[in-house]
C-alpha positions as a Markdown table, in Angstrom:
| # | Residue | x | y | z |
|---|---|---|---|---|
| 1 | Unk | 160.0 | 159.6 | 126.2 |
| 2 | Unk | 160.4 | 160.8 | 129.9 |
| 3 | Unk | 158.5 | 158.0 | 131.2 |
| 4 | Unk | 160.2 | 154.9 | 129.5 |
| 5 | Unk | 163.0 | 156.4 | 130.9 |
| 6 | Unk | 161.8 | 156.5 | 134.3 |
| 7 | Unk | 160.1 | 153.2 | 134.0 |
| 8 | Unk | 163.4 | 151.2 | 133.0 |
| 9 | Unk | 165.2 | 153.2 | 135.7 |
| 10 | Unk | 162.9 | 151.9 | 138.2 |
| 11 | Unk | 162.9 | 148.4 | 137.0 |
| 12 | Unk | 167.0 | 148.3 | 136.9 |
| 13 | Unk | 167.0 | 149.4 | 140.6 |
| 14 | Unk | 164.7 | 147.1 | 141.3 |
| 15 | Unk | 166.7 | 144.4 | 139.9 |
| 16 | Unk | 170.0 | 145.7 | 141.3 |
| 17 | Unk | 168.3 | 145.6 | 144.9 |
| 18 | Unk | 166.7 | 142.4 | 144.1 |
| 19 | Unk | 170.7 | 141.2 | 143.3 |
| 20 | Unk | 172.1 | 142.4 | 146.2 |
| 21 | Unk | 169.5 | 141.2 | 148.9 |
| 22 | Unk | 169.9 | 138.0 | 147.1 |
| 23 | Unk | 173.8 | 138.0 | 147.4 |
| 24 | Unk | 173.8 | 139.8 | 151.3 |
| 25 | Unk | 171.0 | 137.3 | 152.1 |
| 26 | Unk | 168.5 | 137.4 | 155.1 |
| 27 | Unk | 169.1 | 137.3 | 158.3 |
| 28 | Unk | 165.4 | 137.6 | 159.8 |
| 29 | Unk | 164.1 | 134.3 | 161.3 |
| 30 | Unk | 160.8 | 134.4 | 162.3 |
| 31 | Unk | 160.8 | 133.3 | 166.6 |
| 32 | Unk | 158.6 | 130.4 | 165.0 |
| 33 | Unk | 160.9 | 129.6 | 162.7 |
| 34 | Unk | 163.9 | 129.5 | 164.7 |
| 35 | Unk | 161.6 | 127.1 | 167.5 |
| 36 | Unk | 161.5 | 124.6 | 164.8 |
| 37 | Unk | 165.2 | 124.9 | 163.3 |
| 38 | Unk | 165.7 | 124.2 | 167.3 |
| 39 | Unk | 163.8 | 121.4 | 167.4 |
| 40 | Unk | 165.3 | 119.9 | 164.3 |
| 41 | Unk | 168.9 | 120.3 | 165.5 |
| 42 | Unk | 167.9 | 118.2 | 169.4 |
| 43 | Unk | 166.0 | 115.7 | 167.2 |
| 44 | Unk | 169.0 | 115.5 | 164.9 |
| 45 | Unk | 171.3 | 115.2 | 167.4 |
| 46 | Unk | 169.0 | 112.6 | 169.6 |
| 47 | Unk | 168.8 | 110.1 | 166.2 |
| 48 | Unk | 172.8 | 110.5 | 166.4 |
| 49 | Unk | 173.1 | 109.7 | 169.6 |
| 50 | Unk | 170.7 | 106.5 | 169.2 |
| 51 | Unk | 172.4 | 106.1 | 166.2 |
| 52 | Unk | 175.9 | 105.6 | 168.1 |
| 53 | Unk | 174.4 | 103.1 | 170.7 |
| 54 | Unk | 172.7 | 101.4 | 168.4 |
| 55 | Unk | 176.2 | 100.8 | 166.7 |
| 56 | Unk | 178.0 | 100.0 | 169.3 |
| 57 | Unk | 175.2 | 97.1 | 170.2 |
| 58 | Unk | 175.8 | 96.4 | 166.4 |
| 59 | Unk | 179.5 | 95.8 | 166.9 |
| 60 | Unk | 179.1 | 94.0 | 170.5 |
| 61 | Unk | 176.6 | 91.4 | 168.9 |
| 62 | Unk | 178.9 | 90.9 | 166.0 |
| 63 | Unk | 181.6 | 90.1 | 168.5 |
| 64 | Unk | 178.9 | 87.8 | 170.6 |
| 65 | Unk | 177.8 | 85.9 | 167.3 |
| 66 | Unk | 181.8 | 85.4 | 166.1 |
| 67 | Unk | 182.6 | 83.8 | 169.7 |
| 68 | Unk | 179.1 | 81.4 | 169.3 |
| 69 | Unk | 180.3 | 80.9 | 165.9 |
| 70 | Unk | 183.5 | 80.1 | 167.0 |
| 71 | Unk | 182.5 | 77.6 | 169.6 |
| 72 | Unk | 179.6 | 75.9 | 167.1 |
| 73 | Unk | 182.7 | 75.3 | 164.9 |
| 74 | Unk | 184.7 | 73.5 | 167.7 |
| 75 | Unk | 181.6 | 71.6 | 169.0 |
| 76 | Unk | 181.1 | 70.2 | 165.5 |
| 77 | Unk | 185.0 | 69.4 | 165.1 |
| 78 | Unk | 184.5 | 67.6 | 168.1 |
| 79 | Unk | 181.2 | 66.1 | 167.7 |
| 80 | Unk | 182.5 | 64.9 | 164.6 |
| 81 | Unk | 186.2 | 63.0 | 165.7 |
| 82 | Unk | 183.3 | 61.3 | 168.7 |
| 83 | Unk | 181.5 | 59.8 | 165.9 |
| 84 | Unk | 184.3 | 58.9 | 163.8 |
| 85 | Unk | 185.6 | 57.1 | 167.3 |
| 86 | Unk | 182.2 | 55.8 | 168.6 |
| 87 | Unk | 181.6 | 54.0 | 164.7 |
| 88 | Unk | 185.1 | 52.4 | 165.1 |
| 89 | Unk | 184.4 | 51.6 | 168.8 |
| 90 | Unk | 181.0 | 50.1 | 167.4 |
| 91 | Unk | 183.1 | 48.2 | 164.4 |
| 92 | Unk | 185.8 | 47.1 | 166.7 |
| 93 | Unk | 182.6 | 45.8 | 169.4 |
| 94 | Unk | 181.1 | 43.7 | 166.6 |
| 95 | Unk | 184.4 | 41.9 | 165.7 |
| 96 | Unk | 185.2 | 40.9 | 168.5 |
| 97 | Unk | 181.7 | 40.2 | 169.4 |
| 98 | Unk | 182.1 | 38.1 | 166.4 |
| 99 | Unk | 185.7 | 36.6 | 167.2 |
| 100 | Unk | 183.6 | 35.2 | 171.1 |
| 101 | Unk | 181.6 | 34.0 | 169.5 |
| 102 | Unk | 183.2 | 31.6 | 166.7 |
| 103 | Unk | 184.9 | 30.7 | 170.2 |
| 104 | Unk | 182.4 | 30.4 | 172.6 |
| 105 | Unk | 180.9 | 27.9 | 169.2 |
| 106 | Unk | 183.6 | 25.2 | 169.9 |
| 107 | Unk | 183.5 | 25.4 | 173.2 |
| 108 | Unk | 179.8 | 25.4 | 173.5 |
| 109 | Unk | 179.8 | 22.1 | 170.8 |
| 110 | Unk | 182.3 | 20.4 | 173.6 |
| 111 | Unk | 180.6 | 20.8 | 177.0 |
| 112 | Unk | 177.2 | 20.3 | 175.2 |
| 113 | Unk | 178.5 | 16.6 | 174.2 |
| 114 | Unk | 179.4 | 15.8 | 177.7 |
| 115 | Unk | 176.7 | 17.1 | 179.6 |
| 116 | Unk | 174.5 | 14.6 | 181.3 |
| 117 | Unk | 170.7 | 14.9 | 180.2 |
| 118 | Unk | 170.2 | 14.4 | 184.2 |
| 119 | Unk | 171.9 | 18.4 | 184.5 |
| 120 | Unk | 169.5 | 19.7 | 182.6 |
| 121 | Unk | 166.2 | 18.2 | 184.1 |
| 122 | Unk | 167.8 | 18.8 | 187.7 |
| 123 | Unk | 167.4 | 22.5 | 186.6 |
| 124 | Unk | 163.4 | 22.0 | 186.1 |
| 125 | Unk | 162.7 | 19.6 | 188.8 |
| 126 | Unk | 164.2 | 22.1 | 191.1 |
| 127 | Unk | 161.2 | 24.7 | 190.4 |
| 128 | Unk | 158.2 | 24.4 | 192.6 |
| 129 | Unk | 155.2 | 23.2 | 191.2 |
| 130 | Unk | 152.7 | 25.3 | 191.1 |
| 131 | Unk | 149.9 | 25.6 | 193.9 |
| 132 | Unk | 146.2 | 25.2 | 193.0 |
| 133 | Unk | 143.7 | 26.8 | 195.1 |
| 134 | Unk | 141.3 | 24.4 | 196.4 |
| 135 | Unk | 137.5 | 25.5 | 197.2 |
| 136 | Unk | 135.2 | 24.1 | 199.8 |
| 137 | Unk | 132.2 | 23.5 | 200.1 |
């Protein structure tokens, strides 16, 4: 009976040292342990730091891309008010291309009845006839 005493004495210090190295925790870092937890911490705070510059490009493209925008939207606006105006330029061109023309008709009908055939011949005779070359023999 002596030993199952002893036995579950043991055991229950055990555990109660167990418990309290559990609660008090460790503090024994091995050197290589504490090189890495180093190294972990600069990388950590080298992604951060890429991390804020990388942001802050973010947010200065953003700003570039909603000026472009901006000026994309203007220069459609505008492109489209200069097609709008060249169409009705082109619209108003043709009628009163059209309007000359139904004039220029009458006019054309007028002088063309008293022109002398004699005008119009005048024109061709006053061309130079054409030169033939001549070969010798």
């Amino acid at each position: 009976m002596g030993d199952g005493r002893e036995r579950s004495g043991w055991i229950g210090f055990c555990v109660v040292v167990g418990m309290g190295l559990m609660l008090a925790g460790c503090d024994y870092w091995p050197p290589a342990l504490q090189t890495q937890i180093e190294q972990l911490r600069s990388e950590v705070q080298a992604a951060t730091a890429e991390r804020a510059q990388l942001q802050n490009q973010l947010t200065a493209l953003t700003k570039v891309k909603d000026d472009l925008q901006a000026q994309v939207d203007d220069l459609s606006r505008a492109n489209r008010e200069k097609t709008s105006m060249i169409n009705s330029l082109q619209s108003s061109l043709a009628a009163t291309q059209e309007q000359l023309a139904k004039q220029a008709k009458p006019a054309s009908a007028k002088t063309s009845a008293g022109k002398s055939p004699t005008k119009s011949s005048s024109k061709v005779a006053t061309k130079a006839p054409a030169k033939k070359k001549t070969t010798t023999h």
